[in-house]
Backbone as CSV, one residue per row, in Angstrom:
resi,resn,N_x,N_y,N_z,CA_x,CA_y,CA_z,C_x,C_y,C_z
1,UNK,40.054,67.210,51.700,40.499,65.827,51.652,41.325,65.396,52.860
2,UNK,41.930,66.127,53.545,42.900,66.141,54.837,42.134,66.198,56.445
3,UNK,40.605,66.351,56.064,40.227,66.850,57.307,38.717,66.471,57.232
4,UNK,38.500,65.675,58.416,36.905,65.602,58.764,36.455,66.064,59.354
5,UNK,35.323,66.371,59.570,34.498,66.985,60.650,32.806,66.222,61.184
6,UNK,33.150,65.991,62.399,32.029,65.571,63.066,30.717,66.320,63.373
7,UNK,29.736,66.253,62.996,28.657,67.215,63.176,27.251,66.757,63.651
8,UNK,26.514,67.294,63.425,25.031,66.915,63.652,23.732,67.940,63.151
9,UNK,22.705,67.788,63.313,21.797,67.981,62.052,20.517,68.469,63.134
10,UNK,19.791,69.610,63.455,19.142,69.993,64.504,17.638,70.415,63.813
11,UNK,16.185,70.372,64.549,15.197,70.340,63.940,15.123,72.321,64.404
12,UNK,14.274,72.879,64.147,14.307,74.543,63.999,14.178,74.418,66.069
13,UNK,13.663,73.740,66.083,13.513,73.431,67.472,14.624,72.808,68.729
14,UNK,15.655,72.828,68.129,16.954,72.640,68.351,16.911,71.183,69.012
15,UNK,16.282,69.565,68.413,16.395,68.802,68.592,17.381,68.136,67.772
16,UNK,17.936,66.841,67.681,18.972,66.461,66.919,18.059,65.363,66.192
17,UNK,18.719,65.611,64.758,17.606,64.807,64.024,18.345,63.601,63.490
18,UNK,20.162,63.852,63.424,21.488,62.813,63.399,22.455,63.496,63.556
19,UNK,23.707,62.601,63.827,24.803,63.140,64.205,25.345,62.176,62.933
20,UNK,26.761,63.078,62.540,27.604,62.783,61.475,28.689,62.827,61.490
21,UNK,29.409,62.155,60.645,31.036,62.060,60.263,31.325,62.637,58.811
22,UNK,31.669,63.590,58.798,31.449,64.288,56.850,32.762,64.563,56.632
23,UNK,32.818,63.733,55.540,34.183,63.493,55.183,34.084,63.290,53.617
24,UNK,35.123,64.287,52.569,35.293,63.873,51.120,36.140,62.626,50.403
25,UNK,34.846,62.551,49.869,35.628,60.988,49.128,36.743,60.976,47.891
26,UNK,36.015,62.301,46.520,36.579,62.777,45.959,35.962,64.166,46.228
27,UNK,36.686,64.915,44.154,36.315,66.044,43.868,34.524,66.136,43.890
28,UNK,34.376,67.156,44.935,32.482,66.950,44.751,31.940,65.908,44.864
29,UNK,32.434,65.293,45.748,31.679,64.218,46.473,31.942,63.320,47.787
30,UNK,31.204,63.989,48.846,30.953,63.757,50.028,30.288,62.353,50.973
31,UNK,31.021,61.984,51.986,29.953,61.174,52.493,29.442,61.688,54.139
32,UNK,28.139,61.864,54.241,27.752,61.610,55.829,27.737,60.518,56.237
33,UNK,28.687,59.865,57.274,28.358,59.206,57.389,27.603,58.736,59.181
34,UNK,26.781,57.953,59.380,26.076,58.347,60.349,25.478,56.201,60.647
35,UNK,24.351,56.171,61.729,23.904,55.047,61.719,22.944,54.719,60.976
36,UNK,23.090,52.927,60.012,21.986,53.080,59.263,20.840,53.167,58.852
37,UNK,20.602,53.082,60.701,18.741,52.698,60.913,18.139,54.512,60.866
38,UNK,18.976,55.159,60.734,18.674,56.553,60.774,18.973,57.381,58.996
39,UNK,19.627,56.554,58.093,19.849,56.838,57.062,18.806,57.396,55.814
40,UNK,17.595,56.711,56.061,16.451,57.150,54.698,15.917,58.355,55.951
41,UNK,15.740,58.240,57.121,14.858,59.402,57.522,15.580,60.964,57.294
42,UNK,16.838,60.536,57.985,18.058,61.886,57.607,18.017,62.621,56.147
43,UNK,18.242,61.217,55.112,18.272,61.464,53.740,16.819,62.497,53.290
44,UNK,15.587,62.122,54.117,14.457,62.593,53.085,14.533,64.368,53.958
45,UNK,15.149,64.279,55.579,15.451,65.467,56.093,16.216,66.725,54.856
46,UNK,17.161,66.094,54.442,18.227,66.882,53.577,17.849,67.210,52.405
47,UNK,16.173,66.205,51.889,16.122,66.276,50.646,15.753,67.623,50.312
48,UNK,14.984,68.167,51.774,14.510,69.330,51.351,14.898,70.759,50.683
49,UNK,16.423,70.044,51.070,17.338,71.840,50.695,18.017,71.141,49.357
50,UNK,18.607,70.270,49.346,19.284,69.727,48.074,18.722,70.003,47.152
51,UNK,17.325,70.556,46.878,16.914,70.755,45.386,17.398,72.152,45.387
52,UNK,17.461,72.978,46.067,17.870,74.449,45.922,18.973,74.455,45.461
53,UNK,20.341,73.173,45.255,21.621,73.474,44.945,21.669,72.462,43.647
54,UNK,23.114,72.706,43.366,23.426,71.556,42.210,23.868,70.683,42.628
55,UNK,22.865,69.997,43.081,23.856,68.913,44.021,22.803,67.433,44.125
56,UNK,23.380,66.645,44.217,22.485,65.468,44.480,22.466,64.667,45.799
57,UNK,21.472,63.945,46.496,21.567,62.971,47.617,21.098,61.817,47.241
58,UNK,22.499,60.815,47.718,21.724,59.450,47.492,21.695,58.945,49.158
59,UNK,20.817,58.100,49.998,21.152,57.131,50.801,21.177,55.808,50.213
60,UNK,21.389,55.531,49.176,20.910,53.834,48.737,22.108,52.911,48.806
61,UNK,23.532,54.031,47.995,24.404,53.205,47.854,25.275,52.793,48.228
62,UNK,25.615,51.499,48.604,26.591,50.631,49.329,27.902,50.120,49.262
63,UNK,28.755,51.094,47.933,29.495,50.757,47.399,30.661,51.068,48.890
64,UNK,30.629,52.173,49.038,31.332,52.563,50.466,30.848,52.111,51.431
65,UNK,32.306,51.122,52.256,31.589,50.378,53.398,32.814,51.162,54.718
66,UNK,32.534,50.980,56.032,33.530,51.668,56.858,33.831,50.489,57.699
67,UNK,34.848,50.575,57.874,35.700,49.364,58.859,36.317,50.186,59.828
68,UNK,36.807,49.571,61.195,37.033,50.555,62.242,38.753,49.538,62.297
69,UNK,39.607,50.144,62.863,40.502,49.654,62.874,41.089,50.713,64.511
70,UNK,41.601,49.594,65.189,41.998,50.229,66.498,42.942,49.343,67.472
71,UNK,44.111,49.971,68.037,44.812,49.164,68.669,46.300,50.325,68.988
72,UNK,47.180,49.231,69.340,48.312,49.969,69.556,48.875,50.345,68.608
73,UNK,49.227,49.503,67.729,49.596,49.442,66.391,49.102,49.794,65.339
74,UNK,47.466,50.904,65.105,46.740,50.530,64.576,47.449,51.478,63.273
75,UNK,48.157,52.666,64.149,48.316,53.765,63.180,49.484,53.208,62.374
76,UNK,50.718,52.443,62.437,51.720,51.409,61.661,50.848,50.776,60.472
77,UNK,49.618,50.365,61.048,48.733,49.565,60.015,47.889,50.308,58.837
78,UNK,47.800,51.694,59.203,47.187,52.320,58.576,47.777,52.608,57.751
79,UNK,49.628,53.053,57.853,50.881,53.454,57.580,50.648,52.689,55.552
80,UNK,50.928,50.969,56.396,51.006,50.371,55.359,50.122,50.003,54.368
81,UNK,48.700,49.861,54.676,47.440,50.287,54.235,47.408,51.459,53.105
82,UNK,48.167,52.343,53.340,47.567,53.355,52.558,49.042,54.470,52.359
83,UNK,49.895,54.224,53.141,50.884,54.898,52.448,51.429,56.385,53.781
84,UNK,50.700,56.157,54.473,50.650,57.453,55.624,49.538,57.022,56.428
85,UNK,50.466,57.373,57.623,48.962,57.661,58.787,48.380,59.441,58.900
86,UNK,46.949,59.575,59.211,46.936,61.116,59.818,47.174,60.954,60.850
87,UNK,47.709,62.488,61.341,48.757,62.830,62.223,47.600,63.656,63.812
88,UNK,46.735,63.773,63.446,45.435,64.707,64.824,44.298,63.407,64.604
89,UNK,43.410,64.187,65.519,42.166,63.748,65.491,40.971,64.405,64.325
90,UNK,40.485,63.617,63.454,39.787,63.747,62.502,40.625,64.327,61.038
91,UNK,41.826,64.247,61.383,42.840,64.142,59.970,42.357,63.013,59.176
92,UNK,42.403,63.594,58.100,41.839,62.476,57.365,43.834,62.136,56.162
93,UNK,43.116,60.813,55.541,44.403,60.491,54.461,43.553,59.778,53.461
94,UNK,43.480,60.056,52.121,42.893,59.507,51.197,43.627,59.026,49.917
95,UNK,43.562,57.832,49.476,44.129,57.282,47.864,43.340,56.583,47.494
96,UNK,43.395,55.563,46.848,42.595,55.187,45.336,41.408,54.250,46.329
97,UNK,40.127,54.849,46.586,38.990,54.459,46.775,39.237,54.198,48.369
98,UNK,39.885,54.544,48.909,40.674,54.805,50.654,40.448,56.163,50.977
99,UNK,39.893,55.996,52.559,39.892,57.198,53.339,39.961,56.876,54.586
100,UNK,40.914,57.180,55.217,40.940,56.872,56.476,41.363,58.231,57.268
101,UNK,40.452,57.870,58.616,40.662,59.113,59.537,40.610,58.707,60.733
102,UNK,41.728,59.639,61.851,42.018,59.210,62.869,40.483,59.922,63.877
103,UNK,40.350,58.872,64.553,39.059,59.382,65.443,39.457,59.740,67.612
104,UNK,40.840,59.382,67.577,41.110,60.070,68.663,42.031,60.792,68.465
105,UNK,42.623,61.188,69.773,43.788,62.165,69.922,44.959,61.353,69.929
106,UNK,45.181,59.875,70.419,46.479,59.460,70.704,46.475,58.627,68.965
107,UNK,46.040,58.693,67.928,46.532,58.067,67.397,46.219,56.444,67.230
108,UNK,45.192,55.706,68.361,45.091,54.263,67.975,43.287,53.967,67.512
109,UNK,42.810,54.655,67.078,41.208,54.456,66.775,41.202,55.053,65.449
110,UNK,40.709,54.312,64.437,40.964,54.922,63.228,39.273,54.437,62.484
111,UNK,38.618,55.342,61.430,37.555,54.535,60.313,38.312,54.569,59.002
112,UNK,38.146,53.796,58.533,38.479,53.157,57.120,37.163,53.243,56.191
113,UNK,37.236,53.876,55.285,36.125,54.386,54.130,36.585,53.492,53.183
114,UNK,35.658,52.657,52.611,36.287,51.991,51.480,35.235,51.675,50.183
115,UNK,35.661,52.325,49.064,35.039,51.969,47.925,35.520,50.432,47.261
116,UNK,34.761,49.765,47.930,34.842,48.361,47.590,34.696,47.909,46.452
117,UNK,34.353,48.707,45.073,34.186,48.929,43.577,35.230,48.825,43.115
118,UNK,36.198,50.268,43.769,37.199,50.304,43.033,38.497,49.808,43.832
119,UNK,38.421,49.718,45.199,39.655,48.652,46.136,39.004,47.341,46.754
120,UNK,38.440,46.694,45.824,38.311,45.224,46.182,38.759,44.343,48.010
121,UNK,40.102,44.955,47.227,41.385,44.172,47.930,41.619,44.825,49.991
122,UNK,40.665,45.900,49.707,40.866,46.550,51.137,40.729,45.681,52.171
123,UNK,39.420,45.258,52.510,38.834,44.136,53.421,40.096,43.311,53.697
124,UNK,40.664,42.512,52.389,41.772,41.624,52.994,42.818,41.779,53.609
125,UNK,43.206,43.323,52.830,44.190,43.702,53.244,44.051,44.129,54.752
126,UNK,43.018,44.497,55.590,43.083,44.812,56.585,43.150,43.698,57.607
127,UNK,42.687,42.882,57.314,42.610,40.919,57.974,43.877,40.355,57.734
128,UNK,44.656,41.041,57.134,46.206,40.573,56.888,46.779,41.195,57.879
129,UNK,46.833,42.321,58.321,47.525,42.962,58.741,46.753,43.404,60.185
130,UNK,45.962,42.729,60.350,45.826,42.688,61.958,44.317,42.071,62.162
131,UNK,44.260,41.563,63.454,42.900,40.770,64.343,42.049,40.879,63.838
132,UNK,40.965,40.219,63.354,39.344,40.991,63.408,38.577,40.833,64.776
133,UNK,38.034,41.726,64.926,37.822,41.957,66.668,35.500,42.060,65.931
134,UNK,35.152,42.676,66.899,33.568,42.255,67.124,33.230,43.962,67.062
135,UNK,32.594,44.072,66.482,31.688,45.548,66.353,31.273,46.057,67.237
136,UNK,30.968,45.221,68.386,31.021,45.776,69.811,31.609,45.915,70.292
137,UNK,33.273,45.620,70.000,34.311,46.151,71.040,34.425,47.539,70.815
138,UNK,34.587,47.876,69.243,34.732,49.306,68.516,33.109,50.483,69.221
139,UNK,32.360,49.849,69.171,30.844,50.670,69.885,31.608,50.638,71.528
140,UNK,31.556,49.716,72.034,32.567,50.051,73.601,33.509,51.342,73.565
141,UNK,34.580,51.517,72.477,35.478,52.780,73.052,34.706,53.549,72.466
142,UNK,33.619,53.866,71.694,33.124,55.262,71.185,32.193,55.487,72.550
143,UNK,31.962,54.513,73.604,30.636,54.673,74.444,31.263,55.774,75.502
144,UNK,32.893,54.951,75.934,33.835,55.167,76.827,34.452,56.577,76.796
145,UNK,34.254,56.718,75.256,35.240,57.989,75.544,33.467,59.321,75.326
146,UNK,32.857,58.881,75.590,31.052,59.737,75.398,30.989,60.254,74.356
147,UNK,30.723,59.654,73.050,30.479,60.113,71.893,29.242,59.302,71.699
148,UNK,27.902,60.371,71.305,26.195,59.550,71.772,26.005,59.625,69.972
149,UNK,25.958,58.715,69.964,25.204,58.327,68.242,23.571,58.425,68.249
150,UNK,22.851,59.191,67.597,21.605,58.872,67.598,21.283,57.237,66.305
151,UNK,19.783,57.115,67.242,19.507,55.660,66.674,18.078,56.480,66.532
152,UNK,17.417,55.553,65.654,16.392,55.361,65.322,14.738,55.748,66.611
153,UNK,15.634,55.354,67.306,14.617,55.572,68.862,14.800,56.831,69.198
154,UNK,16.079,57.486,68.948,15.952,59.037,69.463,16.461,60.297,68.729
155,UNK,15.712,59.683,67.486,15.542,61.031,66.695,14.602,62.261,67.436
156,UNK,15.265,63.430,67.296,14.604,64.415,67.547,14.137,64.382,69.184
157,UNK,14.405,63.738,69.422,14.634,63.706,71.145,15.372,64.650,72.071
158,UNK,16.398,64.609,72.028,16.779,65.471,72.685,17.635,66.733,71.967
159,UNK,18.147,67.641,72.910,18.825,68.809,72.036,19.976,68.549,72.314
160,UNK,21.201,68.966,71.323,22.586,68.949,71.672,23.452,69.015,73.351
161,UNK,22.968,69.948,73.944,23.794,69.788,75.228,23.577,68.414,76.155
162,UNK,22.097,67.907,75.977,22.096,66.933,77.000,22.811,65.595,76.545
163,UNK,23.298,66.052,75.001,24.288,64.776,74.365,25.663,64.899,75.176
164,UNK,25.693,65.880,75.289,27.497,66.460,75.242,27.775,66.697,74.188
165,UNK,26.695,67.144,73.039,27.691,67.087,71.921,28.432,68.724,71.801
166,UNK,28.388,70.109,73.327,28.765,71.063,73.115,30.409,70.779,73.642
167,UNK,30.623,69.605,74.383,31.895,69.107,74.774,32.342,68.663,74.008
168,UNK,31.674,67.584,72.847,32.878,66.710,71.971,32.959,67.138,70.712
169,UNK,32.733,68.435,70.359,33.066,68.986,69.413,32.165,68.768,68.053
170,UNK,31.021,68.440,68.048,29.940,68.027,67.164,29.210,69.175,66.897
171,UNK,29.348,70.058,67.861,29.068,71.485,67.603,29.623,73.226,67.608
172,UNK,29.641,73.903,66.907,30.566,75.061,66.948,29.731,76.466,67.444
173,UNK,30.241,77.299,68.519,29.111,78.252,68.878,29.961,79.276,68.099
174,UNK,31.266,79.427,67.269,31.372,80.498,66.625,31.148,80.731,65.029
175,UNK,30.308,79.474,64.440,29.864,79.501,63.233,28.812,81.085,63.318
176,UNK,28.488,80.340,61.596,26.830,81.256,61.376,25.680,80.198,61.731
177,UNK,24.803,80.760,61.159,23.563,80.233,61.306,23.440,78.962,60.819
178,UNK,22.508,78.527,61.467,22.077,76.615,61.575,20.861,76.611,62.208
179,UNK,20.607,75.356,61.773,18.707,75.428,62.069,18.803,75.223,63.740
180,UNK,18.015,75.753,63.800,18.139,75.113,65.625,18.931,76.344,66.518
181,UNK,19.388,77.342,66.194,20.181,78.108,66.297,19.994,79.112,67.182
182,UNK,18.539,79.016,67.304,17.962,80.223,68.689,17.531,79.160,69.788
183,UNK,17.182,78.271,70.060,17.021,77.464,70.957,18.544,76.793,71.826
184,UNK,19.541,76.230,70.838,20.561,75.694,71.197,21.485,76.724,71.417
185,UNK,21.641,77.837,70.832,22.785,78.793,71.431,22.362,79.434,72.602
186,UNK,20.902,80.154,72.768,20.130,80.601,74.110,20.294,79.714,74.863
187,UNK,20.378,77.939,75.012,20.648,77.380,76.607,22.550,77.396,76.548
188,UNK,23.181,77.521,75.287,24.637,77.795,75.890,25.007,78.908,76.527
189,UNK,24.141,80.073,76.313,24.787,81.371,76.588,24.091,81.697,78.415
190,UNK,22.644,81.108,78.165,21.988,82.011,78.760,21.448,80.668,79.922
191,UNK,21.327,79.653,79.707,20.872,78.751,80.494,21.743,77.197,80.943
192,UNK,21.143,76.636,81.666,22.049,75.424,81.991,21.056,74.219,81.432
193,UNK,21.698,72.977,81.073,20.602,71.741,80.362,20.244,71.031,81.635
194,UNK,19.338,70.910,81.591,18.350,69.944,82.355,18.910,68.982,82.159
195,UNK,19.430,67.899,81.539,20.281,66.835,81.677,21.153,66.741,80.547
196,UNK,21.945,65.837,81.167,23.375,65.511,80.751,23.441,64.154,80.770
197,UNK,24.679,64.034,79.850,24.706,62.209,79.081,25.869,61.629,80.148
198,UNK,26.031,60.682,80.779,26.775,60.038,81.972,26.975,58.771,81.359
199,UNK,28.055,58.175,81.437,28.564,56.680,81.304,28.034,55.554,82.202
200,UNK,27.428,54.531,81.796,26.790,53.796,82.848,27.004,52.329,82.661
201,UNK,27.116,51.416,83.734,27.198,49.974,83.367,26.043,49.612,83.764
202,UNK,25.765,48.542,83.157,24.337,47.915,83.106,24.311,46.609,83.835
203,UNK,23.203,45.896,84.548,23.438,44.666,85.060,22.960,43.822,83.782
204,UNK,23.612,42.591,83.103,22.925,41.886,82.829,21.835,41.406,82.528
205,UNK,20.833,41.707,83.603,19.046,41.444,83.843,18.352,42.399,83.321
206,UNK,19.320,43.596,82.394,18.287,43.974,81.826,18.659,44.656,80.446
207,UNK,18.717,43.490,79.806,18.628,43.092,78.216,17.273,43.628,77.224
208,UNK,16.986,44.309,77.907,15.621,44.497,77.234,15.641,46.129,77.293
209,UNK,16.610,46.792,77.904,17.021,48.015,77.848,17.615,48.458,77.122
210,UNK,17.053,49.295,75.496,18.189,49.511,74.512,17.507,51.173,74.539
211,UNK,18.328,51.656,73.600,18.172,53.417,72.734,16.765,53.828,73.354
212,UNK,16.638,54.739,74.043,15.331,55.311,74.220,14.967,54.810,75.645
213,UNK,14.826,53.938,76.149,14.393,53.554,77.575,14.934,54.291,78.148
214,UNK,13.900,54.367,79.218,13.592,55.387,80.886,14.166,55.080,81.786
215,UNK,15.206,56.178,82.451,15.601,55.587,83.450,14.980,56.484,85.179
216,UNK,14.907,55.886,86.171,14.160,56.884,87.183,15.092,56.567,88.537
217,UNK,14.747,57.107,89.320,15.701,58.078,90.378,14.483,56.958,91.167
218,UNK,15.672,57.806,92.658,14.784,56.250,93.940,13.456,56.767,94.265
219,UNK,13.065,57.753,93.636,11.691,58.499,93.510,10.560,57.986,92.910
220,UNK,9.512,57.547,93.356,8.319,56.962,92.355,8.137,58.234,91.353
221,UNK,7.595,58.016,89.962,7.273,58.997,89.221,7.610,58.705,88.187
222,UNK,7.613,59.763,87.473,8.065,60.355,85.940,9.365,60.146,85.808
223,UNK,10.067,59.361,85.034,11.249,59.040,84.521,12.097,60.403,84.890
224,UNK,13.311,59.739,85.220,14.694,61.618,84.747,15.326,61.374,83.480
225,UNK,15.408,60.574,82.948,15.929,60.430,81.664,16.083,59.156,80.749
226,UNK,17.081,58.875,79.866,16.780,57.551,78.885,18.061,57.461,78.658
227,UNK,18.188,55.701,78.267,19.111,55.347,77.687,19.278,55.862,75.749
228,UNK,20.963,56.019,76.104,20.887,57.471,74.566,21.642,55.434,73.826
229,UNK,22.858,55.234,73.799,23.133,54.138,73.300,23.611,52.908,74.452
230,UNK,23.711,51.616,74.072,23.982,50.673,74.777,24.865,49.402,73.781
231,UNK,25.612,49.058,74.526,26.002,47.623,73.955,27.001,46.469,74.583
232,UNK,26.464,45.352,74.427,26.746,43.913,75.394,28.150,43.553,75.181
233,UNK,28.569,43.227,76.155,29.924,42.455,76.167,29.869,41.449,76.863
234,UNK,31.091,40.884,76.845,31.111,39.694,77.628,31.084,40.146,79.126
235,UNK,31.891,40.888,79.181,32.405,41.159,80.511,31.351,42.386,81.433
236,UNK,30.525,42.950,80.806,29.851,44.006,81.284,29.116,44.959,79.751
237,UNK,27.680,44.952,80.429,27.005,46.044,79.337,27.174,47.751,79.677
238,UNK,27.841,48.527,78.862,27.928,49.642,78.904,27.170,50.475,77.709
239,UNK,26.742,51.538,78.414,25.368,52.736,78.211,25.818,54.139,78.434
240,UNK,25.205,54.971,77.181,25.233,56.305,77.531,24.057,56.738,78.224
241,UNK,23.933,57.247,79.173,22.628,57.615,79.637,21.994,59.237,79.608
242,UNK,21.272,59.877,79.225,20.640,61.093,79.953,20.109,60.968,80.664
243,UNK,20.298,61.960,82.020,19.699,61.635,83.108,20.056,63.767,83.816
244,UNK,19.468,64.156,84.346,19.328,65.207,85.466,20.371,64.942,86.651
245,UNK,21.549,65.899,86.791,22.704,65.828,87.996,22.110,65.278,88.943
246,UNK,20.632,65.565,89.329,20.509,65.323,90.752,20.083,64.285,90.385
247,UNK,19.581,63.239,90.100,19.326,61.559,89.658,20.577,61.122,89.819
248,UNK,21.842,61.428,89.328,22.722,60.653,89.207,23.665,60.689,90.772
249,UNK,23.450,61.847,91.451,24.063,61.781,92.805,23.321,60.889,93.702
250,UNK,22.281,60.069,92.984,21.448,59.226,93.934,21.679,57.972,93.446
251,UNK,20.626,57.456,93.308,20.430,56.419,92.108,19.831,56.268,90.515
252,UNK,20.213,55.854,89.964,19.490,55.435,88.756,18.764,53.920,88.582
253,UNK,17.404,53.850,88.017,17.410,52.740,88.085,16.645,52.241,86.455
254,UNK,16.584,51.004,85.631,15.766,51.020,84.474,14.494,50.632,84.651
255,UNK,13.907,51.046,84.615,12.030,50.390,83.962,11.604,51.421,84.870
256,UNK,11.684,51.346,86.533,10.594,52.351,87.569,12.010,52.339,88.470
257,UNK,11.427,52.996,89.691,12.315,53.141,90.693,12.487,52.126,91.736
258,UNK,12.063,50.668,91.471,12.502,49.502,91.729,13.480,48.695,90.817
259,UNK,13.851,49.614,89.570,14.112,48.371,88.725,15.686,48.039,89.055
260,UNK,16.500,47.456,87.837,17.929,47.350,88.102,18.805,48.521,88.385
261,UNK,19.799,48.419,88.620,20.413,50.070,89.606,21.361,49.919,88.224
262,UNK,21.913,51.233,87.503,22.673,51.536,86.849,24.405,52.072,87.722
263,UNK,25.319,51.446,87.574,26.496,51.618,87.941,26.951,52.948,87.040
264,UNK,27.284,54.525,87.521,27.745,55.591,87.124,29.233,55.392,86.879
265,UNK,29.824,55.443,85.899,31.254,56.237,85.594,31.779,57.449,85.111
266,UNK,32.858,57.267,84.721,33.033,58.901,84.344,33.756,58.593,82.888
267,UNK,33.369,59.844,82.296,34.093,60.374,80.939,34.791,60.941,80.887
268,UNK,35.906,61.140,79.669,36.778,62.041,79.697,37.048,63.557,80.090
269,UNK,35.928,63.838,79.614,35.730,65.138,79.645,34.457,65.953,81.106
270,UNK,34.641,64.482,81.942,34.478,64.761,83.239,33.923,66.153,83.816
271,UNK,35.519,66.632,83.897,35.634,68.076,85.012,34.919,68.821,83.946
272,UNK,34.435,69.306,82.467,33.808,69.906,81.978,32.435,69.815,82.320
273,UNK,31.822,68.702,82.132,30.322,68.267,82.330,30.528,68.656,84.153
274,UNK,30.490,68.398,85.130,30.263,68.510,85.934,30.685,70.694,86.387
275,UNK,31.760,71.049,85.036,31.314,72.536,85.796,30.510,73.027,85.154
């Protein structure tokens, strides 16, 4: 009840089939929570082992909704919300149909789990007690700080390292066994990934670039990689990209190697990805 964990879900072939937030609601009963355009495919993924246990899967129900709450103040707000803030990253704090968990390290990015059945009153209470901001500002700092959500476009696409997900902690190399487990631990131990996920700004002109699109190097040819997530702002569109080191010490561009040029930044966890 004190503690979440971020994970992800790999095909025997060590592709990612979703990435997750698994966190208890109550006694014996769990939520993944993940994106929803990826929810019935994941669900019929899981159905396969769930009959072996006593256990049930639903994706249908909507009673639990998640609200993101983030700011300077956010953890004060959470305080009064619910009685306590958590104190790390992925601490969780739970009371009557409330779960909230901190999703960075400093304390101001938080999700709010809410059984809207039995706390009605949550929603308001959170619009009382601070801004309502745009779902894309909250998709902006998850882009910023490189945390790659799979969508619907890139299921089973790629394997864990070219996410980063061996940097942001979505994966553990000192567990046991997990599907995917001879493919994805053999390129940690024994090999390097062919590409890696890079922070990118987007021009404007190309709106038509979402989850899954190709991006290519000043090279005519075969794509180096794809856009993993994207989303619009006012001020600038920002993208996770996979792409091959040597593409990105050049150019990137979307559609062919004429198209719009992708602007490179950096992630937190930078000096890792690059050694």
């Amino acid at each position: 009840p004190q503690q979440a964990l971020p994970g992800i879900y790999c095909t025997p072939q060590g592709r990612v089939v979703c990435d997750f937030l698994l966190t208890q609601l109550g006694e014996e009963h769990y939520a993944m929570r993940m994106r929803r355009d990826i929810r019935d495919n994941s669900s019929a993924v899981f159905g396969k082992y769930i009959i072996f246990s006593k256990a049930s899967l639903d994706a249908s129900r909507d009673d639990w909704q998640t609200f993101a709450l983030w700011g300077q103040d956010a953890a004060s707000t959470v305080s009064r919300l619910i009685g306590s803030a958590p104190a790390e990253q992925y601490a969780a704090v739970t009371g009557n149909g409330l779960v909230v968990i901190q999703m960075d390290s400093r304390g101001e990015q938080f999700e709010c789990l809410v059984n809207t059945a039995v706390n009605p009153q949550a929603e308001d209470q959170l619009a009382q007690m601070s801004t309502r901001g745009a779902e894309s500002d909250w998709q902006a700092l998850q882009i910023v700080k490189g945390i790659a959500r799979i969508e619907s476009a890139t299921v089973e696409e790629f394997v864990p390292q070219t996410l980063n997900y061996d940097l942001t902690g979505q994966i553990s190399f000192d567990k046991g066994c997990y599907t995917g487990q001879e493919v994805v631990a053999r390129l940690h131990y024994r090999g390097t990934p062919k590409r890696r996920m890079y922070l990118a700004t987007l021009p404007k002109s190309s709106a038509d670039a979402m989850a899954g699109s190709p991006v290519f190097s000043n090279s005519p040819g075969q794509s180096v990689g794809n856009i993993i997530n994207r989303v619009t702002l006012a001020e600038s569109d920002l993208a996770l990209v996979a792409a091959t080191q040597t593409s990105v010490e050049q150019d990137l561009h979307l559609g062919d190697d004429q198209g719009p040029l992708l602007a490179i930044g950096e992630l937190p966890y930078q000096e890792q990805l690059q050694g």
